[in-house]
C-alpha positions in Angstrom: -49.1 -52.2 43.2 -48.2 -48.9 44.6 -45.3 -47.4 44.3 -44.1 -44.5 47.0 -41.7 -41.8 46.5 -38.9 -43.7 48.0 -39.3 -46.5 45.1 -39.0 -43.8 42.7 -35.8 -42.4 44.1 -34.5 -45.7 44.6 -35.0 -46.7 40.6 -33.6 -43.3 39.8 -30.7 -44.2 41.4 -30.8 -47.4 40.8 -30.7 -46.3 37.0 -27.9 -44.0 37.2 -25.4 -46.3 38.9 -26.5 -48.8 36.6 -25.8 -46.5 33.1 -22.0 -45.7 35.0 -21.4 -49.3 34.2 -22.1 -49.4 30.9 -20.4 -48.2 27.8 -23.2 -45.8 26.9 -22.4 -42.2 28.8 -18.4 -43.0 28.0 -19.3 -43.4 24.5 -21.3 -40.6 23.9 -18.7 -37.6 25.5 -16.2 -39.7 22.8 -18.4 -39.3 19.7 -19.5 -35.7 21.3 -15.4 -34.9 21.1 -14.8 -35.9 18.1 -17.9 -34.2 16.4 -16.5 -31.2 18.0 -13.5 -31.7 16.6 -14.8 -32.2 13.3 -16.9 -29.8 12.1 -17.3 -27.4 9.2 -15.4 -24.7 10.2 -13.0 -26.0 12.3 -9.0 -25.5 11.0 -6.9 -28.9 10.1 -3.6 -28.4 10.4 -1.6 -29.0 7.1 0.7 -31.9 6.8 3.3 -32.7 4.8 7.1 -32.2 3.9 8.3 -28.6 6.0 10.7 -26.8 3.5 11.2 -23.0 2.9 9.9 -20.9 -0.4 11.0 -17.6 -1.5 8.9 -14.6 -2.9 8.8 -11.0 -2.7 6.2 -9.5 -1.1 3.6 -7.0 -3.5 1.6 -4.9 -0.3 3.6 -2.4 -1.6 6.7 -0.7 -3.6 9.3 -1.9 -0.8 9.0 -5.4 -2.9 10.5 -7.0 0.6 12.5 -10.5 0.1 10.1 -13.0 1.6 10.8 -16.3 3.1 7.9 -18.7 3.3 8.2 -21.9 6.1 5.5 -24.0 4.2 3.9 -27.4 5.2 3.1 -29.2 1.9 2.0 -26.4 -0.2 0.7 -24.3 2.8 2.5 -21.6 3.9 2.3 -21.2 7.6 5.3 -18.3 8.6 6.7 -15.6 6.6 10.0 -13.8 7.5 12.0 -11.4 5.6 15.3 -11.6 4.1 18.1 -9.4 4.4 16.0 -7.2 6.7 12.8 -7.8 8.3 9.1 -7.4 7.2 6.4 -5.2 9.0 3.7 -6.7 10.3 1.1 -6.5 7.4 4.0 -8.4 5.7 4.5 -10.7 8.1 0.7 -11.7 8.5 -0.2 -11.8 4.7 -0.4 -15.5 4.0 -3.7 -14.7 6.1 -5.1 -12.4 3.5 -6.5 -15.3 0.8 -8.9 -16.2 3.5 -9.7 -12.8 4.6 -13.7 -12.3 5.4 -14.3 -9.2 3.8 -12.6 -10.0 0.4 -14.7 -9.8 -2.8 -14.4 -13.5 -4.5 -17.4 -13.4 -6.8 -18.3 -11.0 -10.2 -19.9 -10.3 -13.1 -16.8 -10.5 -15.5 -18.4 -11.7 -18.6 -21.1 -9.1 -18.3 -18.5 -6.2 -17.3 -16.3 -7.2 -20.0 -19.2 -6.7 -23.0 -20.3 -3.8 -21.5 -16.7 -2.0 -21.6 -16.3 -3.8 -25.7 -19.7 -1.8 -26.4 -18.6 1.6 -25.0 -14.6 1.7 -25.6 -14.9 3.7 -28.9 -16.6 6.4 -26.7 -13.4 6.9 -24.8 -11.9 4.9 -22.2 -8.9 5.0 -19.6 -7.3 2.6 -17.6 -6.5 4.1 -13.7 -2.8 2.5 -12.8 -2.4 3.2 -9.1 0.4 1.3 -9.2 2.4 2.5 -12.4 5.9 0.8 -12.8 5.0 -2.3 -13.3 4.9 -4.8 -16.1 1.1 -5.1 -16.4 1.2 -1.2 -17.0 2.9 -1.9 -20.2 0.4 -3.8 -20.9 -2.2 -1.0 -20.3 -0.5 1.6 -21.9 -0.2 -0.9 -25.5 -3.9 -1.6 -25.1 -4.6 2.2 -24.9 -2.8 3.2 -27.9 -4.6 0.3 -29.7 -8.1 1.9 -27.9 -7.4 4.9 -28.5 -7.8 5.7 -25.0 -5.9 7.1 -21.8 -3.1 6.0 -19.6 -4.0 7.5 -16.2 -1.2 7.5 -13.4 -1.4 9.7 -10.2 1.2 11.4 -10.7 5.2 10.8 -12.0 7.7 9.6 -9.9 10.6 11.9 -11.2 13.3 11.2 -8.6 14.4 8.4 -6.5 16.8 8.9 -3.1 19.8 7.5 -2.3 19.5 7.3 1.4 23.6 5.6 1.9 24.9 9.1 0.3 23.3 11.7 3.1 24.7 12.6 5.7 21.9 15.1 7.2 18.1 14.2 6.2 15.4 16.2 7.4 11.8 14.6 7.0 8.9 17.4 6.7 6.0 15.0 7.5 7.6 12.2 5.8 7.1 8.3 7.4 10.4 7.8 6.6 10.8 5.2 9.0 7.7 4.0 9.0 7.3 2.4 5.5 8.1 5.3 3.0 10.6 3.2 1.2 12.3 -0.2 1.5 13.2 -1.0 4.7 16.4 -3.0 4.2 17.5 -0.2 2.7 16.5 2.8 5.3 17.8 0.7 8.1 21.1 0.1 6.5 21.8 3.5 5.8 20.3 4.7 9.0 23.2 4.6 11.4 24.8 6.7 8.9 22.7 10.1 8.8 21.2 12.1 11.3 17.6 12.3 11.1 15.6 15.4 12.1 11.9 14.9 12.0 9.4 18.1 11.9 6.3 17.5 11.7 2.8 18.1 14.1 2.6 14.6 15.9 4.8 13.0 17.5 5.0 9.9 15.3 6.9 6.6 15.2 9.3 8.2 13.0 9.9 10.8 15.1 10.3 8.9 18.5 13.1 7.5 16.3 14.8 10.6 15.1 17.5 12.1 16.5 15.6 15.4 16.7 11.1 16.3 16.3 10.7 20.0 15.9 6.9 20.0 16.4 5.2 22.4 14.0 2.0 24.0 14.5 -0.6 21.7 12.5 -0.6 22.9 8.7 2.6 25.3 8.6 4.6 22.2 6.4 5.0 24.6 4.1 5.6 27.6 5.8 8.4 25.6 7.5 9.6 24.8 4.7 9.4 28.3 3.0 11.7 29.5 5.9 14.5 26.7 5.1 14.6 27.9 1.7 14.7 31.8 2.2 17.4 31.3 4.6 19.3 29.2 1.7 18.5 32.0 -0.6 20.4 34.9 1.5 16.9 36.2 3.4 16.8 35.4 7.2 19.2 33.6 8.6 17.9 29.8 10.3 20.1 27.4 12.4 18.7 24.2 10.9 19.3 25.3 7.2 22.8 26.2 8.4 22.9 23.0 9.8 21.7 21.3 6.6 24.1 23.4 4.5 27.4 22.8 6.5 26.9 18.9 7.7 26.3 18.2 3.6 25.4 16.1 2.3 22.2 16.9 3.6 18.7 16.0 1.9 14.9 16.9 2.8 12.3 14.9 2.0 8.5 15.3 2.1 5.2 16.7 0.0 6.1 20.7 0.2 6.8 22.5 -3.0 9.9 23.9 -2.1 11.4 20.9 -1.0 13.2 20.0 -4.6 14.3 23.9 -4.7 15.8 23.3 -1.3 17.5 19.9 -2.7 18.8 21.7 -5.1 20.5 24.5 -3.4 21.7 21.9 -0.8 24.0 19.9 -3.4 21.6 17.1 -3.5 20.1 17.5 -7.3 22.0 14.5 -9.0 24.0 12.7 -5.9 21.2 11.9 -3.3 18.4 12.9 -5.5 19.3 11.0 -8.3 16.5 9.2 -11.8 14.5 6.6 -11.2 15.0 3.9 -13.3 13.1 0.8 -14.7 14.3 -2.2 -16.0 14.8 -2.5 -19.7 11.8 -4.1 -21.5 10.8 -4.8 -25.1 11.4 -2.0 -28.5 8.2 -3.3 -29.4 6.6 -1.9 -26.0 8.4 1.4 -26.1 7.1 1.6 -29.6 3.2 1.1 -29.2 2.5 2.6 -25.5 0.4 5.2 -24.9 2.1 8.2 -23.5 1.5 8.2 -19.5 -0.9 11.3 -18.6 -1.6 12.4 -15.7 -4.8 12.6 -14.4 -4.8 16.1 -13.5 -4.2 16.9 -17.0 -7.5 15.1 -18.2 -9.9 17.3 -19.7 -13.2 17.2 -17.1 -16.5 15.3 -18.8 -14.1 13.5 -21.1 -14.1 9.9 -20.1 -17.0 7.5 -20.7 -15.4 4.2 -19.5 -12.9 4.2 -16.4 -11.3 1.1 -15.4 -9.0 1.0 -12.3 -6.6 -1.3 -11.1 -6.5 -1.3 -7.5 -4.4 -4.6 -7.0 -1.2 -3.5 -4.6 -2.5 -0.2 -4.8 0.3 2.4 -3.9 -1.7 5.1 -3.6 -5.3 6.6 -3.8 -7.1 9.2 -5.6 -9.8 11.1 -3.7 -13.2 10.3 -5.4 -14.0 13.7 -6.0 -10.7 14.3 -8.2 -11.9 11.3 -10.3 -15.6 11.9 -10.3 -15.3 15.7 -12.4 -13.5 13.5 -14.6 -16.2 11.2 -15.9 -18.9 12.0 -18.2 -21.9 13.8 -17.2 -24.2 11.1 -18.9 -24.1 7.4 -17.7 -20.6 7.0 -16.9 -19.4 3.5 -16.7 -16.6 2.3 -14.0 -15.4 -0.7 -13.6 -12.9 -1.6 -10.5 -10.4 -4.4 -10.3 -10.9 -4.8 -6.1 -10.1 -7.4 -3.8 -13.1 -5.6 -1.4 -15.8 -3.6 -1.6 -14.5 -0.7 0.7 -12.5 1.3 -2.3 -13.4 2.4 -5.9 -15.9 -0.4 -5.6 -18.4 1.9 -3.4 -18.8 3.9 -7.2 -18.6 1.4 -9.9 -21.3 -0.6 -12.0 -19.0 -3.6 -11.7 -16.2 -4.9 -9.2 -14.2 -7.5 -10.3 -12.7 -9.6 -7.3 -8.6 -10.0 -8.3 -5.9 -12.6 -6.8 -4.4 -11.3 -3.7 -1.1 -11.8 -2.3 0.5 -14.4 -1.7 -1.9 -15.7 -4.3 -1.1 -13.0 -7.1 2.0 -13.5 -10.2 3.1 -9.8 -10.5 6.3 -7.7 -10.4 7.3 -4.9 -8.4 7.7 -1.4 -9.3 10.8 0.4 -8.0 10.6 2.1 -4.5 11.0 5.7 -3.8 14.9 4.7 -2.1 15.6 2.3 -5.1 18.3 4.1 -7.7 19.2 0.9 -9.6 17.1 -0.9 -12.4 15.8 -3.7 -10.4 13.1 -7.1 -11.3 11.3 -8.9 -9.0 8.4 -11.1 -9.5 5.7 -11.9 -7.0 5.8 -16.1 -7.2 2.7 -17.2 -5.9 3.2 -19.1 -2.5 -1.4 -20.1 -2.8 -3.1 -20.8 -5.8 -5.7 -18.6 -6.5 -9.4 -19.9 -6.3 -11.2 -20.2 -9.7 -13.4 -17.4 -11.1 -11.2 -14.2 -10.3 -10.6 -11.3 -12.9 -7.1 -11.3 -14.7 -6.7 -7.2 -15.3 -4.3 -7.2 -17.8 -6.0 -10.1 -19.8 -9.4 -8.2 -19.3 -7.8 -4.9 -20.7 -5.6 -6.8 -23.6 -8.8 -8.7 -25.0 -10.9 -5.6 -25.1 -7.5 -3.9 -27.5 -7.9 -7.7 -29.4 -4.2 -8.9 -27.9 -3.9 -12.5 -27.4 -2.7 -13.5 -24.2 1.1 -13.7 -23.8 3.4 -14.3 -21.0 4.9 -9.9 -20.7 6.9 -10.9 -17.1 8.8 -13.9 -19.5 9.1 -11.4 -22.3 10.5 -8.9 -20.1 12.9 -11.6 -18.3 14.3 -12.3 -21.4 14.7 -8.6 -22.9 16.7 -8.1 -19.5 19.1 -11.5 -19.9 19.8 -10.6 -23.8 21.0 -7.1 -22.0 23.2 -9.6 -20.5 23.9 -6.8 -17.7 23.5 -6.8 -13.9 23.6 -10.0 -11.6 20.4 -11.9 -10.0 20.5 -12.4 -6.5 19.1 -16.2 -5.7 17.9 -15.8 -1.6 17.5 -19.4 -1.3 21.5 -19.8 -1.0 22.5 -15.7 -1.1 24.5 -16.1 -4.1 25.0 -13.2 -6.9 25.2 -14.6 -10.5 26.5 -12.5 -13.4 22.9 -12.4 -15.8 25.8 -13.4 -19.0 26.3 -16.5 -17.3 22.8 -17.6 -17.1 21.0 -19.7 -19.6 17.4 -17.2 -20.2 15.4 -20.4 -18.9 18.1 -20.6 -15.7 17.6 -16.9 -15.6 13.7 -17.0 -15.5 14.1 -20.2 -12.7 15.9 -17.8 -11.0 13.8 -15.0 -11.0 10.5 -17.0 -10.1 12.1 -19.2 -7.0 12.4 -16.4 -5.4 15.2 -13.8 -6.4 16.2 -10.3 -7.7 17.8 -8.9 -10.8 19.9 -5.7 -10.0 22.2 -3.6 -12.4 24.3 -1.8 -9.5 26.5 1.2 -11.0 23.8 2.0 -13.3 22.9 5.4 -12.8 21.1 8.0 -15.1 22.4 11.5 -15.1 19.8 13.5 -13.3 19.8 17.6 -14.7 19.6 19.9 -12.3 16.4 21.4 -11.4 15.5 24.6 -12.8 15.5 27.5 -10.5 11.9 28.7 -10.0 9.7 31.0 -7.8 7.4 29.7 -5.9 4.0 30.4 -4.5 4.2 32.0 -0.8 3.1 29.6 1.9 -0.7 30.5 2.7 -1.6 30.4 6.2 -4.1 27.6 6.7 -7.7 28.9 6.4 -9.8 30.3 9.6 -12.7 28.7 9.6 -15.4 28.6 13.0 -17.4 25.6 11.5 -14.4 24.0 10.7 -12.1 24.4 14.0 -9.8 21.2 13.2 -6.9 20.7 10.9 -6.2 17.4 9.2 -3.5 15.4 10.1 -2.6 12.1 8.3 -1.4 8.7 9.7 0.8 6.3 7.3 -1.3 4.6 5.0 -1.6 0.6 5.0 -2.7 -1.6 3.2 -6.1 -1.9 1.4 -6.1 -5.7 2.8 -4.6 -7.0 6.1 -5.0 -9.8 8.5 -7.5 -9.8 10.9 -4.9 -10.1 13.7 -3.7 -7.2 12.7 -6.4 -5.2 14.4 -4.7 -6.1 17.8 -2.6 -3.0 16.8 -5.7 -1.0 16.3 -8.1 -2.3 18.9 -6.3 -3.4 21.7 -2.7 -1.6 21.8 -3.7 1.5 19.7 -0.2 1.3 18.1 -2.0 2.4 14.9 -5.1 4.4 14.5 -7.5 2.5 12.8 -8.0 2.7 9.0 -11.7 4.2 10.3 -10.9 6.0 13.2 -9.8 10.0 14.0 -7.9 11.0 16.9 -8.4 14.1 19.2 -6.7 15.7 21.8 -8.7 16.0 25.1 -9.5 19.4 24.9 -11.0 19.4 21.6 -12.6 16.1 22.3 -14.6 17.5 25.3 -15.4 20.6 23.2 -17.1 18.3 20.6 -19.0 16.1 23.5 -17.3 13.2 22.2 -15.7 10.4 24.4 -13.2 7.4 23.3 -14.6 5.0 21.3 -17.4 7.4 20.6 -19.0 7.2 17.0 -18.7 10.6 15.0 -18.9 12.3 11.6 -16.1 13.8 10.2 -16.6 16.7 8.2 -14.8 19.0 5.9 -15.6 21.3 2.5 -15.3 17.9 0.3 -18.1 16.0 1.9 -18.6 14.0 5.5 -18.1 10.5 6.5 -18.6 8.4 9.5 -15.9 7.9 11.9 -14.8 5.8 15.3 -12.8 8.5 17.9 -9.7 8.2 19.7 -9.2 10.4 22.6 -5.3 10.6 22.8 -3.1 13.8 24.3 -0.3 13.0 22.1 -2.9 14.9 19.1 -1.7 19.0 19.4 -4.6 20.6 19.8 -6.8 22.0 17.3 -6.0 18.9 15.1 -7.3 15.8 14.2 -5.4 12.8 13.0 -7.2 10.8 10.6 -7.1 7.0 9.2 -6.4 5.8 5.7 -10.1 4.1 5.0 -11.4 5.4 1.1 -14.0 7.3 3.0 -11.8 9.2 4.9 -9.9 10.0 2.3 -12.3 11.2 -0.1 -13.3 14.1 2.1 -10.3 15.1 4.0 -6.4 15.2 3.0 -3.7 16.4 5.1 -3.7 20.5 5.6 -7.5 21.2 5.5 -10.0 22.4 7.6 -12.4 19.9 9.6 -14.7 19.3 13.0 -15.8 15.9 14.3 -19.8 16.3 15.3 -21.1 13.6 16.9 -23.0 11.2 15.0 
């Protein structure tokens, strides 16, 4: 038999209406839907009892009250309370799931390696002093033999509700310099004036912006203070001096002189204080040094703690620290994009909301305070504990310090604890230490308001003269810096960088247009960014809000290893 090229067509079609009336093509875009629906990869909603848990946030000193809208165990919100939270805060129950974050290490190995070389001299990096676990350091130090290392002291704190007048030179004050709840409380009661180069948030929302020429901070600053002295007369430090009381804020020099000739030493610039903790620490600490002060070549072993890091240390201040001969640095990281870049070992660390921790007192925070971190994720197994790593190399067993601490504070019996659950204040003396502790770790605050050290007044003393920033034809560009973030933040987050340009990225510069088209470089261009410390590759913005002859930089580690606010730089491209 013979088939034709109509029987074929007539079988094919034949076939086709045939298979519509059967189970079979239905059935397989079902199980196609629900493979689809079903793979690894794909994200399962949690289920289970909605109720609300309270923390406070550890990003960074501001400590923020948290609120946590959780489904089961899962958070899936976070709000603030009593104020609101920025956006890294608001997006951080993101963070344990974050690509980039370092989950595996060699922890036995580093730890055996440090117990082999300790004698030799060792020093534990805190770039987040203040808090319990650096009480920890600082015992396991003294019983080393080693160093305490902090960037530098914080010797004041500012009461924000007490000025009238606050000028910012460079400051974010309104872009996360302190705590927020507290800068926006006592912000309709000041008037702000912002001088600086750039035309930042914080300016947009001051009442004045004196634009400066890019790296004269301090020769601004240097007139405000003749003028106070009796030299040449200026309308903004009479304006500072007669609509008292008036404060200045920022990284100048002169600015505590100023403070102090402006009536602000000991009322708006006031001691920072901590809250009380054990004789028995106070006793066997190792005095805090700076690490400025540390001999160069003298440190064999370096560990740094860069969980909640509040601020960072250019490599090259660190490196001339080391010794010449095999130094060995270990970093507590929760990525490989900080200290990790130069250590033998990098030990991955519990993030937040994942990490048990307390804050250490903000810049704007003039009362002892206590808050603890409370966990809202459990941390996955096989992450480094720092201060269990650095007590068991000093031979301490492991102890609850945050308990310890909570009850040195409740047999104080001073102060009240704030519960945010309900907003209710609670005298400490009429708290059991085990209600005290529940308390503290559901999600509250311990406060001892009216407590206030005696501040002395600051010492009179000259000052260098303002130098001019240096001229320099292969390095056209001065540095300007954007507010730091975060060394870890949600991948939404980069909506602000990529797509609204809110923020310049962590890895990114900006340019004005003029110096842009000088260089040959267009937006989005890839660049390196160069100064007298070293280069690093860069992403440019093209943006005419940059003066010219200046370049705003990021807050990545590379960046800031080779270029700090003030110096000379030029953008090549790459």
């Amino acid at each position: 038999m013979k088939n034709s090229r109509r029987d074929i067509f007539k079988f094919a079609g034949g076939a086709v209406a045939g298979a519509l009336f059967t189970p079979a093509p239905w059935r397989l875009i079902t199980d196609a839907a629900l493979w689809s629906e079903n793979w690894p990869g794909i994200p399962r909603p949690a289920r289970g009892e909605i109720r609300a848990r309270f923390t406070n946030c550890a990003l960074c000193p501001a400590g923020c009250a948290v609120r946590a809208r959780c489904v089961g165990e899962q958070p899936v919100s976070l709000a603030g309370v009593r104020g609101g939270l920025c956006p890294f805060g608001l997006t951080a129950h993101h963070l344990p799931y974050h690509p980039a974050r370092l989950k595996q290490g060699p922890i036995e190995e580093a730890s055996a390696a440090v117990a082999k070389r300790a004698a030799d001299g060792i020093a534990v990096l805190d770039l987040n002093p203040g808090r319990t676990v650096s009480w920890t350091y600082r015992r396991a130090m003294a019983l080393l033999k080693g160093r305490y290392l902090a960037p530098e002291s914080q010797a004041v704190a500012y009461d924000l509700s007490a000025a009238k007048t606050v000028l910012s030179i460079g400051a974010p004050l309104l872009d996360g310099w302190g705590t927020p709840a507290n800068v926006i409380a006592a912000r309709r009661n000041f008037r702000l004036i912002q001088a600086e180069a750039v035309e930042s948030r914080t300016a947009v929302l001051a009442d004045e912006w004196i634009p400066l020429a890019p790296g004269t901070e301090r020769a601004f600053a240097q007139q405000i203070l003749g003028a106070l002295q009796g030299g040449r007369p200026s309308v903004l430090a009479s304006e500072l001096a007669g609509n008292g009381p008036s404060l200045v804020i920022g990284d100048a020099p002169e600015i505590p002189e100023i403070n102090r000739l402006l009536g602000a030493w000991g009322k708006i610039v006031v001691a920072p204080q901590e809250a009380p903790v054990p004789d028995s620490w106070t006793r066997s600490a190792a005095a805090i040094t700076l690490l400025a002060d540390v001999p160069d070549h003298s440190i064999h072993v370096l560990l740094i703690d860069e969980s909640a890091a509040a601020s960072y240390i250019p490599w090259h201040r660190i490196q001339p620290k080391l010794a010449n001969e095999n130094p060995l640095v270990v970093t507590f990281a929760a990525t490989r994009g900080g200290y990790a870049r130069h250590a033998k070992y990098a030990l991955p660390i519990a993030v937040y909301p994942e990490l048990t921790d307390d804050i250490a007192p903000a810049v704007d925070s003039i009362h002892p305070t206590f808050r603890i971190s409370v966990p809202l994720v459990t941390p996955p197994a096989g992450l480094a504990n720092p201060a269990e790593f650095v007590g068991a190399l000093a031979g301490a067993t492991a102890s609850n310090a945050l308990r310890e601490r909570a009850d040195e504070i409740h047999k104080a019996g001073l102060g009240t604890v704030l519960t945010y659950a309900d907003a209710k204040e609670t005298p400490v003396k009429e708290l059991t230490p085990d209600a005290f502790w529940k308390a503290l770790t559901e999600g509250g605050e311990w406060t001892q308001k009216g407590a206030r050290r005696i501040l002395s007044q600051a010492p009179g003393k000259s000052i260098d003269p303002a130098v001019r920033p240096e001229t320099a034809i292969d390095l056209p560009l001065i540095a300007i810096r954007e507010p730091g973030n975060p060394a870890l933040v949600s991948p939404l987050m980069t909506k602000l960088y990529q797509e609204s340009n809110l923020r310049l990225a962590p890895n990114r510069v900006a340019l004005h247009p003029d110096d842009a088209r000088a260089a040959n470089l267009t937006n989005g261009a890839r660049a390196i960014l160069q100064t007298r410390a070293g280069k690093c590759s860069v992403e440019v913005t093209v943006d005419p809000a940059v003066p010219p002859g200046a370049v705003l930089v990021g807050s990545s580690p590379g960046i800031q290893d080779v270029c700090a606010p003030g110096v000379r730089a030029k953008v090549v491209s790459a």
